[in-house]
BALUMVO-905495 format. One record per residue (C-alpha): x negated, z, y negated. Coordinates in steps of 0.25 Angstrom, whole numbers, plus 5000, padded with zeros to 4 digits. Example, Ala and Ser with C-alpha at 12.3 -4.5 7.8 and 13.67 -1.06 7.14 Angstrom:
BEGIN
+------+------+------+
!   c1 !   c3 !   c2 !
+------+------+------+
! 4951 ! 5031 ! 5018 !
! 4945 ! 5029 ! 5004 !
+------+------+------+
END
This chain:
BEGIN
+------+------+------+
!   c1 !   c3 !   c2 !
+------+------+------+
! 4950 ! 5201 ! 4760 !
! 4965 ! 5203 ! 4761 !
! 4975 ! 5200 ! 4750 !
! 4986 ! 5209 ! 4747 !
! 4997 ! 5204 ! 4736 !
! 5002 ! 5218 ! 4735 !
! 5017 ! 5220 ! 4728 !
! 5017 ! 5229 ! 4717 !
! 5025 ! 5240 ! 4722 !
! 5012 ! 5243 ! 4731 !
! 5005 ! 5245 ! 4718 !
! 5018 ! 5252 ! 4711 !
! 5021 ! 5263 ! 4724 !
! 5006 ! 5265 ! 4729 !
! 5004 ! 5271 ! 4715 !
! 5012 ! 5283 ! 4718 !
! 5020 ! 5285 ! 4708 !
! 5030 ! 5295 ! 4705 !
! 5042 ! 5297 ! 4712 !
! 5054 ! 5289 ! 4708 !
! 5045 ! 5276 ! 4705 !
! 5047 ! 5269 ! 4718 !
! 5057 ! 5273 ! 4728 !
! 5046 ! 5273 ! 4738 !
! 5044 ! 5288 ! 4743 !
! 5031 ! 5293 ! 4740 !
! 5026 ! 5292 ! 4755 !
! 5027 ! 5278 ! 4753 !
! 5021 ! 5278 ! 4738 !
! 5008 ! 5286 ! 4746 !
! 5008 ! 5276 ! 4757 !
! 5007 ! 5264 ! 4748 !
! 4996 ! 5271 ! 4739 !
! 4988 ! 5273 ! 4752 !
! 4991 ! 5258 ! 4755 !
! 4986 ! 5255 ! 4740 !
! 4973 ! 5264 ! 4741 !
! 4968 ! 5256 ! 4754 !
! 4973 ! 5242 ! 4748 !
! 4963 ! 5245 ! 4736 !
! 4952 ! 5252 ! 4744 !
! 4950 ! 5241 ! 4753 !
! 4940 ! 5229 ! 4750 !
! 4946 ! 5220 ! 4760 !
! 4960 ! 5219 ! 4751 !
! 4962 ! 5210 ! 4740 !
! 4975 ! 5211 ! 4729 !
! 4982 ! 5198 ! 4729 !
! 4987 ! 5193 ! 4713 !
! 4990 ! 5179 ! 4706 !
! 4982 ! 5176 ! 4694 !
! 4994 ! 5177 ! 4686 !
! 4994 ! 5191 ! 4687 !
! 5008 ! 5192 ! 4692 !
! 5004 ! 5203 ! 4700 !
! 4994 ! 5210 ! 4694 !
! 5006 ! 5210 ! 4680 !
! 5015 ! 5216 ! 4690 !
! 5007 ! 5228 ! 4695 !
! 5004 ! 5229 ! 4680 !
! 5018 ! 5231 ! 4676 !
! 5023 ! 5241 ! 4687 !
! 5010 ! 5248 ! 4685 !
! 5001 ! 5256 ! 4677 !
! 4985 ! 5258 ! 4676 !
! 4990 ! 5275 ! 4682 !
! 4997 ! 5267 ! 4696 !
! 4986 ! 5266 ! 4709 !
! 4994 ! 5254 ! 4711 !
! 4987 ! 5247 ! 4698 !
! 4975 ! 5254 ! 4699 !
! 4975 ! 5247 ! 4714 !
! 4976 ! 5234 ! 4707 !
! 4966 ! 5236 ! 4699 !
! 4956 ! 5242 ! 4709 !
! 4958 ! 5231 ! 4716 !
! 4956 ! 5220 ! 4705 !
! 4943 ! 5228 ! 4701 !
! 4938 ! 5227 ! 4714 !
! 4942 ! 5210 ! 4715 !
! 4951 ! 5211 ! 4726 !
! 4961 ! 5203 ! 4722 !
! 4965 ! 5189 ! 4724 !
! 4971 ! 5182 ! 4713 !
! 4981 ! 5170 ! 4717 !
! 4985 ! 5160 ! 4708 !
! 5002 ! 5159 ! 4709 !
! 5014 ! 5150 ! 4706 !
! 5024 ! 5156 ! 4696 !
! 5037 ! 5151 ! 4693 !
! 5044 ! 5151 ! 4679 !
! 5048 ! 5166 ! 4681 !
! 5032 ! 5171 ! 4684 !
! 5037 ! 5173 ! 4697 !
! 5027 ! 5167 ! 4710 !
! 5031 ! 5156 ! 4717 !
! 5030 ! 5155 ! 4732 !
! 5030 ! 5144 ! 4743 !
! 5042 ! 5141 ! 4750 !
! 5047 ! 5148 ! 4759 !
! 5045 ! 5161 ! 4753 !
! 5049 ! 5158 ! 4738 !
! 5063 ! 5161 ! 4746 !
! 5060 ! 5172 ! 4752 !
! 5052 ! 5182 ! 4741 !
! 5063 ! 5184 ! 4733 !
! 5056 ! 5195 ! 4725 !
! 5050 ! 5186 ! 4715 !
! 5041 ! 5195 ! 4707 !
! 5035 ! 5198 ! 4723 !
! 5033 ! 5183 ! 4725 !
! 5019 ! 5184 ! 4718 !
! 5015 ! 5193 ! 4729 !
! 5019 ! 5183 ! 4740 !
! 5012 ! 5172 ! 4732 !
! 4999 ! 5177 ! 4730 !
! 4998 ! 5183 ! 4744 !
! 5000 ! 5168 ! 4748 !
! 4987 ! 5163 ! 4741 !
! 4982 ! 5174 ! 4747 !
! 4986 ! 5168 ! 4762 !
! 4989 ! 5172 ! 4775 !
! 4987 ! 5186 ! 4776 !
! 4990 ! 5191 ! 4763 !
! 4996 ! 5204 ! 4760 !
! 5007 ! 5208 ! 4753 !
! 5008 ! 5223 ! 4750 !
! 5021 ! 5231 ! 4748 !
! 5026 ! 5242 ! 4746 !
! 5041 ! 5245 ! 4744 !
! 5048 ! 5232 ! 4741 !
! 5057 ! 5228 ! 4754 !
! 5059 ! 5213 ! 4751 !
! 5046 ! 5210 ! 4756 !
! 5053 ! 5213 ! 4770 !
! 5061 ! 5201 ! 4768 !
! 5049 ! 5191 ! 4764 !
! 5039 ! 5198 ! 4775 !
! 5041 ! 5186 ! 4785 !
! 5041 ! 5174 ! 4775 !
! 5029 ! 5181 ! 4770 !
! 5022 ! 5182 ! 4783 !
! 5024 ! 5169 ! 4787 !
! 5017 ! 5164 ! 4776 !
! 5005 ! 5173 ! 4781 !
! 5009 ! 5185 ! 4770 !
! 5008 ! 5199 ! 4777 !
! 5017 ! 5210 ! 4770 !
! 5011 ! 5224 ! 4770 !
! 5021 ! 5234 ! 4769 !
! 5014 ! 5247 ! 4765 !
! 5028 ! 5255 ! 4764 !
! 5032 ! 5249 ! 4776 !
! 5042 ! 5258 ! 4783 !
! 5048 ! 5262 ! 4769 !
! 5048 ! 5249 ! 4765 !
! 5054 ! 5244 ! 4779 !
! 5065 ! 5254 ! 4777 !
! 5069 ! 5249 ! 4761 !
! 5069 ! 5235 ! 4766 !
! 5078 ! 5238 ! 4778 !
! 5088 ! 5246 ! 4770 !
! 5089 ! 5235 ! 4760 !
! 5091 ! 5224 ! 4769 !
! 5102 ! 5234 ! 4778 !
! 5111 ! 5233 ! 4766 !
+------+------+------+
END
């Protein structure tokens, strides 16, 4: 089975919600919803998490029981398939990564999706959706055998590229 550590602004824009929630178009709330559906339809995926609950605390604050995001969650985890991964936190409860990339992944409430997608190995997933700075960790990432799915990619490419023109 595949893992997929999967950002929570998957789980937040696939849900749909109503305009003026995210700044991503509702094309690009549909396509990450389509993404979603297939993620939890297919029995050849697994959700990566740490046994702390990092991740499965965040998708819980951002969201609600009404979001398909959380209801994806929770499909999934009905279903075991889900991976849970034991993690190093520092001081602040935020995940520790191996050199080189504890320089490189600056967002650090992100870090816990790199780190479980390491225990995972070569070949793991990490999923976004809308957030540009994982653009700039992609070749670290892949060198250490991580591939990053874009779902948004071309609206994602274009934020990321305007961000770094300025």
């Amino acid at each position: 089975m595949s893992g997929y550590a999967i950002d929570t602004n998957v789980l937040i824009v696939g849900s749909i919600l109503s305009p003026g929630a995210t700044d991503a178009p509702v094309e690009v709330q549909r396509q990450v919803h389509e993404w979603l559906k297939a993620f939890v339809a297919s029995q050849e995926t697994v959700l990566l998490l740490d046994a702390h609950e990092a991740i499965t605390g965040e998708y819980r604050r951002h969201l609600t029981e009404q979001h398909y995001g959380l209801q994806a969650y929770i499909e999934k985890c009905s279903r075991n398939q889900v991976q849970f991964y034991a993690i190093d936190f520092d001081g602040d409860g935020k995940a520790q990564l191996p050199a080189p990339l504890d320089s490189v992944v600056h967002d650090r409430d992100d870090r816990k999706f790199v780190a479980v997608a390491l225990k995972n190995g070569r070949g793991a997933r990490i999923v976004n959706a809308v957030d540009s700075d994982w653009f700039d960790w992609t070749p670290a990432l892949a060198a250490e055998g991580l591939v990053i799915e874009q779902v948004a990619e071309a609206w994602c490419r274009a934020k990321y590229e305007a961000r770094t023109r300025r």
